[in-house]
N, CA, C and O atoms as a GROMACS GRO file, in nm:
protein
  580
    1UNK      N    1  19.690   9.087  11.057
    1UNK     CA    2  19.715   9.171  11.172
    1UNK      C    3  19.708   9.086  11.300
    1UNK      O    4  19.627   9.003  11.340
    2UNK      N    5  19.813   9.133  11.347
    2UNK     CA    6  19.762   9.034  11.512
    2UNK      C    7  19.734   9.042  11.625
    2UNK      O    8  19.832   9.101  11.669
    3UNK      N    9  19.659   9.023  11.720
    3UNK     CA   10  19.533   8.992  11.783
    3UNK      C   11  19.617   9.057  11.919
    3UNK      O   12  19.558   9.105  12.015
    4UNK      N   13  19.735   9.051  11.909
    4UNK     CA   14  19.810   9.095  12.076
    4UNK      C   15  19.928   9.138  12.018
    4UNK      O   16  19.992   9.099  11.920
    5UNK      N   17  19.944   9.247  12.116
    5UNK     CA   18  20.111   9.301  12.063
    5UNK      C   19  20.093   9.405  12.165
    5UNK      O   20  20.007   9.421  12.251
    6UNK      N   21  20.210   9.479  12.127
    6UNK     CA   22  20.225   9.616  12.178
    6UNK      C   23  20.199   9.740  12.066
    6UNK      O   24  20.228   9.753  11.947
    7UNK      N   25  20.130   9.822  12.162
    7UNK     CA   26  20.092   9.975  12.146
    7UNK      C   27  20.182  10.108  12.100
    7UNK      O   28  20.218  10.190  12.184
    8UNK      N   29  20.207  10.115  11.997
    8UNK     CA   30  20.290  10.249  12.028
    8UNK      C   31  20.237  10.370  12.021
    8UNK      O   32  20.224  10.419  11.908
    9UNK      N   33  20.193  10.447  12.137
    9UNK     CA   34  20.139  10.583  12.162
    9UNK      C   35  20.203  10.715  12.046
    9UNK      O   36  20.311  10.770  12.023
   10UNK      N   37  20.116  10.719  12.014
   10UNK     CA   38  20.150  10.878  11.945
   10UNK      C   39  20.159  11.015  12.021
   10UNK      O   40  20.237  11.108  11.995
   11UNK      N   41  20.039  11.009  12.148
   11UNK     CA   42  20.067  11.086  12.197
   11UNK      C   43  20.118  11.029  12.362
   11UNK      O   44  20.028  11.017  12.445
   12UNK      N   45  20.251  10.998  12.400
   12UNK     CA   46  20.282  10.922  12.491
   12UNK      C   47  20.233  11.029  12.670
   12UNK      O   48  20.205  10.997  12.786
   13UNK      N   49  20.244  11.125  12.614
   13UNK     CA   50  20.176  11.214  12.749
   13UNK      C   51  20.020  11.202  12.813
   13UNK      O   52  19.982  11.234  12.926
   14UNK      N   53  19.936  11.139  12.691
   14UNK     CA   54  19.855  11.133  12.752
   14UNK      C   55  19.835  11.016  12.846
   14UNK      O   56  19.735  11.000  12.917
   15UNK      N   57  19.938  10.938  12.840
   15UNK     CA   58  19.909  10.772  12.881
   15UNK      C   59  19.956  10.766  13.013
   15UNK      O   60  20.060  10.816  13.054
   16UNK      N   61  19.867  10.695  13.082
   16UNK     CA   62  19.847  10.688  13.259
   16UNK      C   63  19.974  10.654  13.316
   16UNK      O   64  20.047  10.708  13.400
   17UNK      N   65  19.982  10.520  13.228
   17UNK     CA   66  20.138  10.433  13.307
   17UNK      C   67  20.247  10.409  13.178
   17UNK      O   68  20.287  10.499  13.104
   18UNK      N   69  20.267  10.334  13.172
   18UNK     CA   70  20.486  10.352  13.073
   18UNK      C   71  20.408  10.358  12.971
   18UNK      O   72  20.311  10.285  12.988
   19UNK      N   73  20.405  10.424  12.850
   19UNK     CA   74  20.379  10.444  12.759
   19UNK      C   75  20.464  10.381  12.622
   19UNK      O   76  20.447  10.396  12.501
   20UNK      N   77  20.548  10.315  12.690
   20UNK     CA   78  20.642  10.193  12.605
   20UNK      C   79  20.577  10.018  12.586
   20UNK      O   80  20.581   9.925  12.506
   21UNK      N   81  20.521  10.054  12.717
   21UNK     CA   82  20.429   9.900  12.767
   21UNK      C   83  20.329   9.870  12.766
   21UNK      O   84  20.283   9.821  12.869
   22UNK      N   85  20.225   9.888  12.624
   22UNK     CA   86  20.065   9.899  12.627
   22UNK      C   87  20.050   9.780  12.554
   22UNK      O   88  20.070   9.753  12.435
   23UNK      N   89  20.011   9.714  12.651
   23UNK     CA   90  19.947   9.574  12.537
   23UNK      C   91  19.823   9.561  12.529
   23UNK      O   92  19.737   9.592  12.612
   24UNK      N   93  19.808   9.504  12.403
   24UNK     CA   94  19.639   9.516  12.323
   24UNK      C   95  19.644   9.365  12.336
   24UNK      O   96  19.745   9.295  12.347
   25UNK      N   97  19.490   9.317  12.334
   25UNK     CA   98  19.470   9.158  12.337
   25UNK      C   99  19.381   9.116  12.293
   25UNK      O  100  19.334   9.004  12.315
   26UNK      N  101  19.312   9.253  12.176
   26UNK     CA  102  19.207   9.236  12.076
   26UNK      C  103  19.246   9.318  11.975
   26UNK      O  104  19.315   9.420  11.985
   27UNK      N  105  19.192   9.261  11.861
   27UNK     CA  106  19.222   9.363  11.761
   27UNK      C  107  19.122   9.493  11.793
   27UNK      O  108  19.155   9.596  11.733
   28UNK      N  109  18.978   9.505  11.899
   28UNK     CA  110  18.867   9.574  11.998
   28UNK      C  111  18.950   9.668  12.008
   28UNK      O  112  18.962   9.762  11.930
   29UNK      N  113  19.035   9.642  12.141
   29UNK     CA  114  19.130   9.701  12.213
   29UNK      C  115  19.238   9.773  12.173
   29UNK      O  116  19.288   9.860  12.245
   30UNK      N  117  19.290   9.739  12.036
   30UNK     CA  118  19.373   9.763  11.969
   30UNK      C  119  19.370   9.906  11.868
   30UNK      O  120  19.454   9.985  11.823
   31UNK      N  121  19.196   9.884  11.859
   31UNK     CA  122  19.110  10.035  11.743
   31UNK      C  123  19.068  10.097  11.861
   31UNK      O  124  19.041  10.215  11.839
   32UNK      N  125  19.049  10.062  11.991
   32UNK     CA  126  18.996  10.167  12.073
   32UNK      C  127  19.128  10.250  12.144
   32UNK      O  128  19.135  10.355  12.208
   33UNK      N  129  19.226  10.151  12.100
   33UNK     CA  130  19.348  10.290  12.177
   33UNK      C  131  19.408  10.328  12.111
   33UNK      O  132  19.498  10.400  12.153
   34UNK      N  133  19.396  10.300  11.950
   34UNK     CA  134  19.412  10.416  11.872
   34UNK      C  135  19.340  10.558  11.891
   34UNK      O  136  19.402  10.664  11.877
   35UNK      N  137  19.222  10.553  11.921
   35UNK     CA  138  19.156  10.653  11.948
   35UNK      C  139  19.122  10.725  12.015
   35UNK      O  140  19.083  10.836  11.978
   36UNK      N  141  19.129  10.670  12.190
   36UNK     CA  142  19.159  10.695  12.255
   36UNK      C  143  19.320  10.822  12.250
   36UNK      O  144  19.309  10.940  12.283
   37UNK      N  145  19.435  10.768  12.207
   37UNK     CA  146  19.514  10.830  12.203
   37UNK      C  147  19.522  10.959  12.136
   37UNK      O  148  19.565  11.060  12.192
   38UNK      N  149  19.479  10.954  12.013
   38UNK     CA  150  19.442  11.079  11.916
   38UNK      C  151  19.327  11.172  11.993
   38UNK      O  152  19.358  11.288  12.018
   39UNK      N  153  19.192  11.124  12.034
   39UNK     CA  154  19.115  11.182  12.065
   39UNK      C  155  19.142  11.300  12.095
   39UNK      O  156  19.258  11.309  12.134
   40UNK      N  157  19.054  11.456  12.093
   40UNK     CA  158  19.097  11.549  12.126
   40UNK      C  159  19.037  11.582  12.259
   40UNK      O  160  19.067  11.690  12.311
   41UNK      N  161  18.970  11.515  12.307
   41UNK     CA  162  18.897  11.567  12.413
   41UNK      C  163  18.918  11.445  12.493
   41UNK      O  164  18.821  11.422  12.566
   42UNK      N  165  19.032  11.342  12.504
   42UNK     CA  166  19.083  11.275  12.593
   42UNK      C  167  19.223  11.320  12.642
   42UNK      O  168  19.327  11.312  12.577
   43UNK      N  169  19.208  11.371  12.770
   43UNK     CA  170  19.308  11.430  12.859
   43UNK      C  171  19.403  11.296  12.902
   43UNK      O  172  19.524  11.307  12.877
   44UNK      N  173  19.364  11.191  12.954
   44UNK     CA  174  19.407  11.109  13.001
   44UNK      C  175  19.374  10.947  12.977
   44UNK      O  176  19.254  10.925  12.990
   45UNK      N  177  19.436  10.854  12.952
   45UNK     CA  178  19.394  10.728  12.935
   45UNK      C  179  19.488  10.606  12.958
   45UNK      O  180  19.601  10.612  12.910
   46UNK      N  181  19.458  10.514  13.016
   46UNK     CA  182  19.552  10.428  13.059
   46UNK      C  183  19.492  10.257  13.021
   46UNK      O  184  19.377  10.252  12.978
   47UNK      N  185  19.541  10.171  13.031
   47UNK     CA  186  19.499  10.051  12.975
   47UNK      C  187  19.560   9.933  13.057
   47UNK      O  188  19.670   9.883  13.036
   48UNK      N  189  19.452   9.888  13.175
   48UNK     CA  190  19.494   9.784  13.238
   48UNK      C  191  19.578   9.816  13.381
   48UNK      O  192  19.635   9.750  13.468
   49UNK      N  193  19.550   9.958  13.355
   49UNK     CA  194  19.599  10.022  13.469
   49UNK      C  195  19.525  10.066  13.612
   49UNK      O  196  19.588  10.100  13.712
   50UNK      N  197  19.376  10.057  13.603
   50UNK     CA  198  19.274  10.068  13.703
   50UNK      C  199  19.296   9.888  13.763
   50UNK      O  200  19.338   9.795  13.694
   51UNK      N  201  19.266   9.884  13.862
   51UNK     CA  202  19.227   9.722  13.893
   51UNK      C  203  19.133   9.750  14.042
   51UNK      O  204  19.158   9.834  14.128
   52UNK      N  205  19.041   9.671  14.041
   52UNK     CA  206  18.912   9.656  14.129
   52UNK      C  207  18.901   9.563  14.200
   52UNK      O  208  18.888   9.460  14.135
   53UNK      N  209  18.901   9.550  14.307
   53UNK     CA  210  18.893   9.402  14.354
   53UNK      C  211  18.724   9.375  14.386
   53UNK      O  212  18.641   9.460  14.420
   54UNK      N  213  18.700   9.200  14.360
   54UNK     CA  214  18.590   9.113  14.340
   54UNK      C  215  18.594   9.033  14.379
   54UNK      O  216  18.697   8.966  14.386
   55UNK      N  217  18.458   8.994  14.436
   55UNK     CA  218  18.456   8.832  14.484
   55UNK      C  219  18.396   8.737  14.384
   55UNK      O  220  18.282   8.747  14.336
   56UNK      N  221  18.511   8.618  14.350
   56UNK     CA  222  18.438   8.580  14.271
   56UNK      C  223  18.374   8.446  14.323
   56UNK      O  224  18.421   8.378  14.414
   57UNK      N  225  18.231   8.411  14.234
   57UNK     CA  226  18.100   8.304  14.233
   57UNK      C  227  18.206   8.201  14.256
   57UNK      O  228  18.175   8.155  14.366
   58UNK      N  229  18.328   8.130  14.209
   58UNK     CA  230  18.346   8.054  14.218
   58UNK      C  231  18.430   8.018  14.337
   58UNK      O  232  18.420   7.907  14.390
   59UNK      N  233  18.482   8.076  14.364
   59UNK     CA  234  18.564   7.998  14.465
   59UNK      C  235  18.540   8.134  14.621
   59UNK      O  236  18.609   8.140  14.722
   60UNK      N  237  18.451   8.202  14.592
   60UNK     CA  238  18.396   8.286  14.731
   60UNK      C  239  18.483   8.379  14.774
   60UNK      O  240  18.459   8.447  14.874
   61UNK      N  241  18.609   8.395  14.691
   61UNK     CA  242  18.772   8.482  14.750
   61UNK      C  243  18.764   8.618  14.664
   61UNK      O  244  18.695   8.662  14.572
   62UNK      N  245  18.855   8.653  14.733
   62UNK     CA  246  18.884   8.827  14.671
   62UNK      C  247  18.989   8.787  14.504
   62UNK      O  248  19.085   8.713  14.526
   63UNK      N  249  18.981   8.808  14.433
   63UNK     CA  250  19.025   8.849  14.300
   63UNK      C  251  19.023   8.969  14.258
   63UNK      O  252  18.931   9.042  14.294
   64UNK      N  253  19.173   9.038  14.132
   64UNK     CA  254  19.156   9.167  14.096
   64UNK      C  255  19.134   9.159  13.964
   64UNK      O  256  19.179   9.092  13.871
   65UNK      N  257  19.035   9.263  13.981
   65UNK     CA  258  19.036   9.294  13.775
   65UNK      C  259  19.048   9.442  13.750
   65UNK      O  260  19.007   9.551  13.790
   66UNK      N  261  19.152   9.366  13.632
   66UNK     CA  262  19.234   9.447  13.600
   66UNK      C  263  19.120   9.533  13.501
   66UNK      O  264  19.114   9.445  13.416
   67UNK      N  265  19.036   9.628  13.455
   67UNK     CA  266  18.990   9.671  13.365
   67UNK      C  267  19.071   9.732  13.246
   67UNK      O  268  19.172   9.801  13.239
   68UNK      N  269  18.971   9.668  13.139
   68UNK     CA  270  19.034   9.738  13.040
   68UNK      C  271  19.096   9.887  13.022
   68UNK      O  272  19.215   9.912  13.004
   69UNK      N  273  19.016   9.959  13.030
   69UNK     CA  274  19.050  10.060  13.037
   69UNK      C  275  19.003  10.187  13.113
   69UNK      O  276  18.893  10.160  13.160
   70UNK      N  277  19.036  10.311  13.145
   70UNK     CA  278  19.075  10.410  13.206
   70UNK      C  279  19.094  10.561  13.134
   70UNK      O  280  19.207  10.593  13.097
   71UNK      N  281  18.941  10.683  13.109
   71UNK     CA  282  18.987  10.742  13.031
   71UNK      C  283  18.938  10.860  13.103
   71UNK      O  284  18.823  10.850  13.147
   72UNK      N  285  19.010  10.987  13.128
   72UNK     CA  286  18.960  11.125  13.162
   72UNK      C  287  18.969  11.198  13.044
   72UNK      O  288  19.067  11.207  12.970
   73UNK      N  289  18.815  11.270  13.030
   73UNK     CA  290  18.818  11.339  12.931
   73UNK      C  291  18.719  11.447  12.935
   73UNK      O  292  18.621  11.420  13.004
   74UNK      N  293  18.719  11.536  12.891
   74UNK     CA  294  18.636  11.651  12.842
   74UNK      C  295  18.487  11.592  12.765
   74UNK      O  296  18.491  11.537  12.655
   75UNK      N  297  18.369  11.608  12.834
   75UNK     CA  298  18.260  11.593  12.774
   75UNK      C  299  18.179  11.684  12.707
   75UNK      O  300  18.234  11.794  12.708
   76UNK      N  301  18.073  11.687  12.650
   76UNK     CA  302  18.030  11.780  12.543
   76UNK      C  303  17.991  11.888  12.606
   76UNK      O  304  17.993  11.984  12.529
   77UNK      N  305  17.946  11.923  12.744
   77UNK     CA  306  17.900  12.021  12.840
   77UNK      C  307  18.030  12.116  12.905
   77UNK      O  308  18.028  12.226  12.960
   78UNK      N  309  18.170  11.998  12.864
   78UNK     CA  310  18.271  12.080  12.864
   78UNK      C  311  18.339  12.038  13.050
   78UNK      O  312  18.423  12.106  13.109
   79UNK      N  313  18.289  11.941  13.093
   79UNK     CA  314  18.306  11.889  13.216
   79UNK      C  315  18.427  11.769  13.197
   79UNK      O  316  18.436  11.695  13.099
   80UNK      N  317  18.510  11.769  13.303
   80UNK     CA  318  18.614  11.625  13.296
   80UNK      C  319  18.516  11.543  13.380
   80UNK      O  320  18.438  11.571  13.471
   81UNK      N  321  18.560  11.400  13.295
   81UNK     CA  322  18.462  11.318  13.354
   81UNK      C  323  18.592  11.200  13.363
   81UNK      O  324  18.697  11.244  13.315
   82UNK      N  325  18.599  11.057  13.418
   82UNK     CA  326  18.625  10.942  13.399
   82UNK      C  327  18.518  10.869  13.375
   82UNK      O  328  18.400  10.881  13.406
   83UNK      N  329  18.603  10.762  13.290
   83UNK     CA  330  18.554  10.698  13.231
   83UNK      C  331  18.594  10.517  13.248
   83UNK      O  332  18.685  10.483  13.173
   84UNK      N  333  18.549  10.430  13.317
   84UNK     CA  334  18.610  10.320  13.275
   84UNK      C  335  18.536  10.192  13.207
   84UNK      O  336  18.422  10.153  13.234
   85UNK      N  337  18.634  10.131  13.104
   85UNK     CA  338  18.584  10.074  13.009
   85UNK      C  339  18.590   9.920  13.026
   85UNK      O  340  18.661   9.873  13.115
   86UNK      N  341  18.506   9.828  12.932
   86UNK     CA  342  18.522   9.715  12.931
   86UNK      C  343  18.539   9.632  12.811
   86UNK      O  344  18.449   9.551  12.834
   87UNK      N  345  18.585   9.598  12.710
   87UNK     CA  346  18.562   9.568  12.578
   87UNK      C  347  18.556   9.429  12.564
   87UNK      O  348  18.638   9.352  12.615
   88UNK      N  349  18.462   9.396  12.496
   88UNK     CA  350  18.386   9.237  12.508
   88UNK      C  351  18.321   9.197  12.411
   88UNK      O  352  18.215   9.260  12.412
   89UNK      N  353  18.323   9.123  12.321
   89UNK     CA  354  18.250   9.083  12.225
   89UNK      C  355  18.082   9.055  12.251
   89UNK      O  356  18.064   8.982  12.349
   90UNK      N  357  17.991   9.086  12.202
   90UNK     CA  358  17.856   9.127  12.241
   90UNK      C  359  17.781   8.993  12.314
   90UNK      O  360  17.710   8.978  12.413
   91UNK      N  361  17.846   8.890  12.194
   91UNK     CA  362  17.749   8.735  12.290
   91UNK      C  363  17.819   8.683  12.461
   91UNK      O  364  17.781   8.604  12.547
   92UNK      N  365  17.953   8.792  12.443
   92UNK     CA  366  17.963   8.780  12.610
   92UNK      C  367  17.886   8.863  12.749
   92UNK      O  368  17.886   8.851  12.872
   93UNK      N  369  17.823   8.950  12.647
   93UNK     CA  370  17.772   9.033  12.764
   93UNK      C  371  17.594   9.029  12.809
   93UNK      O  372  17.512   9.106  12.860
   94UNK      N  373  17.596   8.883  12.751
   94UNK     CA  374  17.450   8.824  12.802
   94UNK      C  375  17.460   8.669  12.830
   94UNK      O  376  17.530   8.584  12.775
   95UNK      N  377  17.366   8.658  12.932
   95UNK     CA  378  17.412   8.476  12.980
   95UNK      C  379  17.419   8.402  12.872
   95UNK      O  380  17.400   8.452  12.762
   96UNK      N  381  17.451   8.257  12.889
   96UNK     CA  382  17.491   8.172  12.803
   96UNK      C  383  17.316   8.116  12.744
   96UNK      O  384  17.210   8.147  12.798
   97UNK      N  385  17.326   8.074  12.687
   97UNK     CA  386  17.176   8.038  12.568
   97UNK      C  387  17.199   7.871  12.688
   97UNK      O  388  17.311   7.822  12.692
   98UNK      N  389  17.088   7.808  12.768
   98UNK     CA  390  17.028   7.716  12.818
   98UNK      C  391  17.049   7.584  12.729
   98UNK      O  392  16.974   7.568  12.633
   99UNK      N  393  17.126   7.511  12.751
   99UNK     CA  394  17.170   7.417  12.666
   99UNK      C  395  17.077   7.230  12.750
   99UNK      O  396  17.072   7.185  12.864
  100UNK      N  397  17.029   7.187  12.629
  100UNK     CA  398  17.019   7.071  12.698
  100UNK      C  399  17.084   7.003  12.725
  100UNK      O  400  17.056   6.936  12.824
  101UNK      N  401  17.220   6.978  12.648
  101UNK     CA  402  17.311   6.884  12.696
  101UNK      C  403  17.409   6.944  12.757
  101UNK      O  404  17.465   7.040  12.704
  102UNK      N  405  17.431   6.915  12.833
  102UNK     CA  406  17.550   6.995  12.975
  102UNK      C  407  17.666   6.955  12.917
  102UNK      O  408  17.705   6.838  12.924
  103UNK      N  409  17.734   7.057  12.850
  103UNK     CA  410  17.892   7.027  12.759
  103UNK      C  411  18.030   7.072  12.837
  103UNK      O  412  18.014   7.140  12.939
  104UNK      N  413  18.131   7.048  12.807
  104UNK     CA  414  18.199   7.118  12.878
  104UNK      C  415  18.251   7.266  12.866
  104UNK      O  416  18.308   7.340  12.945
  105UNK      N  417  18.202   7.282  12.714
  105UNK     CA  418  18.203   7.428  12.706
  105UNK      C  419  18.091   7.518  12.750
  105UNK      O  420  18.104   7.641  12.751
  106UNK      N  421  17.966   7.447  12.790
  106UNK     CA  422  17.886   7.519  12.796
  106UNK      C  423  17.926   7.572  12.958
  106UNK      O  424  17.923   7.690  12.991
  107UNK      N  425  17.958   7.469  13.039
  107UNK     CA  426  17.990   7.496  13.161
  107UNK      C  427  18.091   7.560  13.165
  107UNK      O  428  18.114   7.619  13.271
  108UNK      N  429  18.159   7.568  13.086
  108UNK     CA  430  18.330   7.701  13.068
  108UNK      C  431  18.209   7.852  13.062
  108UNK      O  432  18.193   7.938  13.150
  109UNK      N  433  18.151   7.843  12.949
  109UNK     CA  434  18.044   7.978  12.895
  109UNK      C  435  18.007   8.003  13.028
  109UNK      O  436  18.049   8.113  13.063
  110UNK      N  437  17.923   7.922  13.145
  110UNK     CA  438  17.845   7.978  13.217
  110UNK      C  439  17.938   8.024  13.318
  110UNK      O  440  17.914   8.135  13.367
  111UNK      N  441  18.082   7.934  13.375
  111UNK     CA  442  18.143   8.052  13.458
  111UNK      C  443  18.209   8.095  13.420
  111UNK      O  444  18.311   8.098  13.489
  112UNK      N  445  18.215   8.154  13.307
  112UNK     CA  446  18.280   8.281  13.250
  112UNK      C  447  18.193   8.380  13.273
  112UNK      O  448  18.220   8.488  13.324
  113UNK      N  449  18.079   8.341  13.231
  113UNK     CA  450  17.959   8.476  13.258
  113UNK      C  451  17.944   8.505  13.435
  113UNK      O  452  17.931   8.606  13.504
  114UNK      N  453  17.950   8.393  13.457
  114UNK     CA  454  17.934   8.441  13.647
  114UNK      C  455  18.046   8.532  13.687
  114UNK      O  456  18.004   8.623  13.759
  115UNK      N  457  18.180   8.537  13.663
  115UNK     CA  458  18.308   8.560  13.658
  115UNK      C  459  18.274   8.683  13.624
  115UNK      O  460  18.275   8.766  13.715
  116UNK      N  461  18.239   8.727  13.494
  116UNK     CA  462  18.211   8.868  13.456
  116UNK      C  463  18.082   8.938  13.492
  116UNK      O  464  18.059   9.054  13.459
  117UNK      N  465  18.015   8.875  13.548
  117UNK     CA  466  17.894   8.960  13.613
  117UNK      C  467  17.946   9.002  13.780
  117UNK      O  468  17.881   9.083  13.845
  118UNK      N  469  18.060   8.941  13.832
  118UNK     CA  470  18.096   8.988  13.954
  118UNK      C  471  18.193   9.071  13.909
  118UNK      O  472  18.194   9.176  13.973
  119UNK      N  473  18.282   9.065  13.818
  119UNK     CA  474  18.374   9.184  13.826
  119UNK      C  475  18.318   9.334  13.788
  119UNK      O  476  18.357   9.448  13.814
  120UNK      N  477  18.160   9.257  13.684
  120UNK     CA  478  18.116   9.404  13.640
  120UNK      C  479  18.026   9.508  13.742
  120UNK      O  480  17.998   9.628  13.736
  121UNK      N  481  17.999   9.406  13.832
  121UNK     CA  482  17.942   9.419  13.962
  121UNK      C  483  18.023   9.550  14.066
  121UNK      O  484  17.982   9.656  14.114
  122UNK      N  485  18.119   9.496  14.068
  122UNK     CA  486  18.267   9.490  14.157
  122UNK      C  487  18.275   9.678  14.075
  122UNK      O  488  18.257   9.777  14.146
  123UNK      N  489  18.306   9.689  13.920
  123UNK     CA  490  18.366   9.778  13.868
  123UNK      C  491  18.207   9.906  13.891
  123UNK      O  492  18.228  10.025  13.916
  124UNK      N  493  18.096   9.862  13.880
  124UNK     CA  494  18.014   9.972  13.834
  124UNK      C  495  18.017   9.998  14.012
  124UNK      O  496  18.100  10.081  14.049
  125UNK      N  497  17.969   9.960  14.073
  125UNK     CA  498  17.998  10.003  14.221
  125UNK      C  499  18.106  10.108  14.248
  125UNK      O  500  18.085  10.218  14.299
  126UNK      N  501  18.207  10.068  14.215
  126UNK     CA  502  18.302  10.126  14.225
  126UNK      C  503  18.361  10.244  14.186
  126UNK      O  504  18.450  10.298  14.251
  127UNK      N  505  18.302  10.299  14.051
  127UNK     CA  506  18.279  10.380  13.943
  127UNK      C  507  18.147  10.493  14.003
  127UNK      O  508  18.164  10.614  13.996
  128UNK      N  509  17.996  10.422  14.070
  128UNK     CA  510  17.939  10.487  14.116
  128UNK      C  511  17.996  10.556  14.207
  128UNK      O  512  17.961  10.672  14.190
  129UNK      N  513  18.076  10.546  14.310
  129UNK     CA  514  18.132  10.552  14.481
  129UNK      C  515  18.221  10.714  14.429
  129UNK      O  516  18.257  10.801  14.509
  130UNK      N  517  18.244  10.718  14.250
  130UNK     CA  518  18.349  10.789  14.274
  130UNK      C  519  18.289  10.879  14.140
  130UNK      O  520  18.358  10.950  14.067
  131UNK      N  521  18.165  10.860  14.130
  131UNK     CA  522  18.069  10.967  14.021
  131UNK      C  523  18.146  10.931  13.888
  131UNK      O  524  18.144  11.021  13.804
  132UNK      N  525  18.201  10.836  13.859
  132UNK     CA  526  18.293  10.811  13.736
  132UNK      C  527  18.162  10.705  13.645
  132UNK      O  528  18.058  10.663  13.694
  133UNK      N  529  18.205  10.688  13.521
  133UNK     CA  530  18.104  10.626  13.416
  133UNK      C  531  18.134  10.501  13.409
  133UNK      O  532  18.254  10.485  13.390
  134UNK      N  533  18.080  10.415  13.417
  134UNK     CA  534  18.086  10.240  13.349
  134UNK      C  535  18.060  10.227  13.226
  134UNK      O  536  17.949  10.269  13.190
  135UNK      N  537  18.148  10.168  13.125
  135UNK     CA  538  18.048  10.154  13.049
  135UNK      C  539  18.131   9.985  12.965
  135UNK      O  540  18.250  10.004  12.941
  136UNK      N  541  18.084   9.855  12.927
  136UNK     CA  542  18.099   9.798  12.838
  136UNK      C  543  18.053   9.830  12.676
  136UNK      O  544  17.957   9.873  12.612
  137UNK      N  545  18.194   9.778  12.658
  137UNK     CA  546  18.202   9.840  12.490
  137UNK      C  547  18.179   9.711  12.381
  137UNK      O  548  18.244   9.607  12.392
  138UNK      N  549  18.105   9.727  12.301
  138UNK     CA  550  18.106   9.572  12.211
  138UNK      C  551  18.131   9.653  12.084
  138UNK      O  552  18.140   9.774  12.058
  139UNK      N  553  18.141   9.500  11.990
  139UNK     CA  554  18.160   9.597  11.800
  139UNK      C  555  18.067   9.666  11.774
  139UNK      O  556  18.066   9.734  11.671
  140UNK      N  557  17.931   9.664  11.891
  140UNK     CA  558  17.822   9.796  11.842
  140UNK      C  559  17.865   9.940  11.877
  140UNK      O  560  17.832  10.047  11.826
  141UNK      N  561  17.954   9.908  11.984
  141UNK     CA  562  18.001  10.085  11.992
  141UNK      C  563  18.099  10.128  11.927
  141UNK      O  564  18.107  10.246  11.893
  142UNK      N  565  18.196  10.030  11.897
  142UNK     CA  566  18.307  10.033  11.825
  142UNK      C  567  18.308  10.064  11.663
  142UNK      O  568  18.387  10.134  11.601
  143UNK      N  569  18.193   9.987  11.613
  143UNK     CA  570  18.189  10.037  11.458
  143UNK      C  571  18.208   9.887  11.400
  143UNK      O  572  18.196   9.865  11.279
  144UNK      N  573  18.234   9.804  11.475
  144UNK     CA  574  18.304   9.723  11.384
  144UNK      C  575  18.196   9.583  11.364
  144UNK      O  576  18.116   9.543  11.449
  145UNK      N  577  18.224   9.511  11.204
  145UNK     CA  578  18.111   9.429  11.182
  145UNK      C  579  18.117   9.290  11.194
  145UNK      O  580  18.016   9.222  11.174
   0.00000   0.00000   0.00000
C-alpha cells in the first residue's frame, strides 16, 4: 500500500474543499480519512485545508501550517464542536532523547521538534481563541501497532 496518494471520498459532501483533491501522506492519515468520511456524527471535514500562521525558532519569521486536519462534528452531549487535528508518529511528539555525540540527525530531530512545538503552539492558541479542540493524534489513538 502506499504511503501518499489520493483520497477518494465516499461521502464527497461532507468534504471542506475539492473533494477530487485529498492527499494522504501517511498511511495515519490515510485510516483517519477513511473515517472521518464515513463517520456518522462527522458533519464536516477537510484535510490541509485550515492553515495557522507561526513563528518559527529558527529563522524568527512568520510561516504557515497547514494542519492536518479539520473536523465539525456532533459530540456525545449532542453539541457541534470543531475539531483540529494533528497526526504524528508518537516519538515525534516528545523532545529528542539528549545525545552525546552531536550528529547530524540528531540536530535535524531537535529542529524538527522546535518547528513543531511552535506550530503546535501557534494551532492550540488558535483553536482556544475560537472554543474549537486541539488535539494530536498518534497510533495510540488511531489503533494502530
Amino acid at each position: 500500500m502506499a504511503y501518499k496518494g489520493k483520497f477518494r471520498c465516499a461521502n464527497p459532501g461532507k468534504y471542506m474543499g475539492d473533494p477530487t483533491n485529498i492527499i494522504y501522506r501517511s498511511r495515519w492519515e490515510l485510516l483517519l480519512m477513511g473515517r472521518l468520511d464515513t463517520h456518522p456524527h462527522v458533519i464536516k471535514w477537510g484535510s490541509e485545508e485550515l492553515i495557522i500562521p507561526y513563528r518559527s525558532p529558527i529563522d524568527n519569521r512568520i510561516h504557515r501550517y497547514y494542519t492536518d486536519f479539520i473536523v465539525k462534528s456532533i459530540n456525545r452531549k449532542g453539541i457541534e464542536e470543531t475539531t483540529v487535528i494533528e497526526v504524528k508518529p508518537k516519538y515525534q511528539t516528545v523532545p529528542p532523547e539528549r545525545k552525546k555525540n552531536v550528529t547530524k540527525r540528531y540536530l535535524n530531530e531537535v529542529k524538527t521538534w522546535g518547528v513543531n512545538q511552535a506550530k503546535w503552539k501557534a494551532a492550540e492558541e488558535y483553536c482556544l481563541d475560537r472554543g474549537w479542540i486541539w488535539k494530536i493524534m498518534t497510533e495510540d489513538n488511531l489503533g494502530i501497532k
